[in-house]
N, C-alpha and C positions, 0 to 999 in steps of 0.2 A: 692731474691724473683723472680718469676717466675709469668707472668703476663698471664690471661687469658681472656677469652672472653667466656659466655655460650648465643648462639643467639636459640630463641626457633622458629622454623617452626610450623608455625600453621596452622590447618588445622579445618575442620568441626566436626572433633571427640575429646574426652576427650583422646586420647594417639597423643599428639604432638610432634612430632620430637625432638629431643634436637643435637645442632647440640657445639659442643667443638672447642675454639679454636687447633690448630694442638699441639701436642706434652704436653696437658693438661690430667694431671696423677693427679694430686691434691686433685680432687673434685668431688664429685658426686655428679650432679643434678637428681630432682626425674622431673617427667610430672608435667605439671600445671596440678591444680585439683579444679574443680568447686565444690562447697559446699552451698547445700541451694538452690543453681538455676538449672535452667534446660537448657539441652544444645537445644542450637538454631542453627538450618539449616542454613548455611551461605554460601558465597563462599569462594575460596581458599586463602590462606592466611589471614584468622584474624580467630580472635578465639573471639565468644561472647556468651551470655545465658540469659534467659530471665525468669522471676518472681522475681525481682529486688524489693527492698521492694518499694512502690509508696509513694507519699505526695507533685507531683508536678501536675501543673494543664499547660495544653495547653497555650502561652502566659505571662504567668506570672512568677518571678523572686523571688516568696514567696515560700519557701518550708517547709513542714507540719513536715515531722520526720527527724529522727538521724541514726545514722548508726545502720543498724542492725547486729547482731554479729555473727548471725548462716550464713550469704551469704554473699561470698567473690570467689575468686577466687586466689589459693594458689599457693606460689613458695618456694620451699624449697632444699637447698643447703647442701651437708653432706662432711666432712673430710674424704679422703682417705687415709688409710694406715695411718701412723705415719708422718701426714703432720697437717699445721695450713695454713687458710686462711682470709684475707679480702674483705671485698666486700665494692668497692671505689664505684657504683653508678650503680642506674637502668636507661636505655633508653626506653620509651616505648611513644608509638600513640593510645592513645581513639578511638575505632569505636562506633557509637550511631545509632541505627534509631529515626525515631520523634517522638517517644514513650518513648525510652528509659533512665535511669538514668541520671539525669540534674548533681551528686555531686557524688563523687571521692574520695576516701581516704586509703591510703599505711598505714599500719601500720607495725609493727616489733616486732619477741619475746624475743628482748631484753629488755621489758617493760611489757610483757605478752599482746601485742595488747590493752593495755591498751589507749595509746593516739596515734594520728595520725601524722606520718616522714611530716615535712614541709618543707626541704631544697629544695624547688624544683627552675630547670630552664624550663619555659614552653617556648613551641616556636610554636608549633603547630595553626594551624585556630581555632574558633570559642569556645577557652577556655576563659570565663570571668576575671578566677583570680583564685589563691591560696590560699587563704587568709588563717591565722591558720589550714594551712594543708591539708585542702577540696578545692578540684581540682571543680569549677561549672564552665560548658559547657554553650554556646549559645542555645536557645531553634530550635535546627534545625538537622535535620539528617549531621551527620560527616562521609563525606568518604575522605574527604582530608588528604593523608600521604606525604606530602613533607616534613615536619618538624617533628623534635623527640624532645619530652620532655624528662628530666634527673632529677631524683632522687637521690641527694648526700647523701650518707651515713657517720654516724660520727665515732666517737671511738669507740664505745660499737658496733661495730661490726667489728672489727681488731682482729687478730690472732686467730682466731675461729676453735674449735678442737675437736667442735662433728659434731653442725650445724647451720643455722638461716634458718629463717621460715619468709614470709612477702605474707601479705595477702592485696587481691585488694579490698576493699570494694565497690557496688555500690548501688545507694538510692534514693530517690526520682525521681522515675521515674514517666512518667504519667498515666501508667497503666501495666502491668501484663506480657501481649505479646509484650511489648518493648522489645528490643534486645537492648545491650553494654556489653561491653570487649576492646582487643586489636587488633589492628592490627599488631602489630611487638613489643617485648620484648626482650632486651636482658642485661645480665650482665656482670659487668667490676669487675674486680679485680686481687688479686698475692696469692699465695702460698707460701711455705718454706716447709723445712723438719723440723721436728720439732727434736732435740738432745735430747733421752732421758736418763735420771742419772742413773749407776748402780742397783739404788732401783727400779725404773721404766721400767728398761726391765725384774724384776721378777718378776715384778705384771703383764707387757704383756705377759709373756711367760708361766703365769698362769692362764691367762682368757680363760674362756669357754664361747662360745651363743650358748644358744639349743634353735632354731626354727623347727616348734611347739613344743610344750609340754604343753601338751600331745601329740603323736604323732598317726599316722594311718599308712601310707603305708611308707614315705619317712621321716628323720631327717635331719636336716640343724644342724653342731655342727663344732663349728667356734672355732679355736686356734692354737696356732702356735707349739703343741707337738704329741705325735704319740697318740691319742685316742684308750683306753680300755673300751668295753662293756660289764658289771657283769650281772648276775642275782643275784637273792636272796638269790641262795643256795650257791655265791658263786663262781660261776662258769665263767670262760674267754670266753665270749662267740664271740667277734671276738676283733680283731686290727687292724686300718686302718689310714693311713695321709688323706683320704678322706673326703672333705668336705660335700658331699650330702651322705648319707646313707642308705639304702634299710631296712628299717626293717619288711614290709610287713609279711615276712615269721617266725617272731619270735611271741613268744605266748605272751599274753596281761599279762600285771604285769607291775611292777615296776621294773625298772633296775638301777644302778649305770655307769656312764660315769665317767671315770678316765683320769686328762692329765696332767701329770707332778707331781704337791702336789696336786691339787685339786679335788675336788670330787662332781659333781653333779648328780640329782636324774631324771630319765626321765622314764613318763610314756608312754607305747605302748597300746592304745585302740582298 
């Protein structure tokens, strides 16, 4: 196993940095992605957003609703090549203004986000507790990042061979134009190669991905054999190991993509 590190650079925009540890081939991280909220003007380094669902009130330790499941803020991890990976634990810092979401919550689609990851070690300023998996904050603006909270992850997300997905929920905030997020993110875990069976390198060596499809000017058509483009009448209309493809100048119909035994149908709009 081959151990990694993905630390995310954050920044004021929704395209932040993804920074790999060195010589990490394993995995491919996508960007965090805010869903549901809206990106909040900040300074450099932390990344936060704001219309956070509300239900907390100024001073008070009562809070009104439950997580909502349309606004989160997402982190999503994919297998490289013919690799599997674990992800042993997330490290991350709360930023809050005094508006902002009072409660906290990781979930995982190892469960469809269905319930909320509670292994937590918090270490951080002005976090109340964890209690059943909801991270609630002190009611005060959080710029203190001397300490990282840790996120352990369990089995159900060891040797993973497409991808996982884990979403930040925040929530009872005390109003709208509250700002929370992070300050700093990053993930720990190993890779392998994954050994695949005789049977298993003829089913790779026969997969096709055609992105788009339908297509307009360019095809994306992914596989590991020399790509044939048919028309209808039949006709070889090129051959290429390329993976991006120009089809621009070819007329709209339906075409046949051949690679190896297989045979997919892609249209040109």
């Amino acid at each position: 196993m081959t151990d990694f590190t993905v630390e995310y650079k954050l920044t004021t925009t929704n395209n932040d940095t993804i920074i790999l540890s060195d010589g990490c081939i394993g995995i491919l991280p996508d960007i965090l992605l805010k869903v549901g909220v809206t990106n909040a003007p900040s300074s450099t380094s932390n990344l936060r957003a704001r219309d956070w669902e509300t239900g907390a009130i100024n001073g008070s330790d009562v809070f009104a609703e439950a997580v909502n499941s349309e606004k989160y803020i997402e982190l999503k991890i994919k297998a490289s090549g013919n690799n599997v990976f674990t992800i042993d634990s997330i490290q991350f810092i709360i930023r809050r203004s005094t508006t902002g979401p009072r409660q906290w919550q990781w979930r995982g689609n190892a469960d469809e986000f269905a319930t909320p990851l509670s292994d937590y070690k918090i270490t951080q300023a002005h976090i109340l507790n964890a209690d059943n998996g909801t991270i609630t904050t002190e009611d005060v603006e959080i710029t203190t990042i001397s300490k990282v909270n840790s996120l352990r992850l369990g089995n159900e997300y060891e040797n993973i061979a497409d991808s996982v997905v884990f979403r930040f929920y925040g929530f009872n905030a005390e109003g709208t134009a509250g700002t929370g997020g992070f300050h700093s993110v990053k993930v720990y875990g190993s890779y392998s190669k994954s050994i695949p069976t005789e049977f298993e390198k003829t089913l790779l060596s026969e997969k096709i991905k055609i992105y788009p499809n339908p297509a307009k000017d360019y095809v994306y058509i992914e596989t590991l054999n020399k790509v044939v483009l048919i028309n209808i009448l039949g006709e070889r209309i090129l051959e290429t190991t390329d993976t991006l493809i120009n089809v621009g100048n070819l007329e709209r119909g339906i075409y046949l993509v051949k690679s190896g035994k297989t045979v997919k149908k892609l249209i040109i709009n």
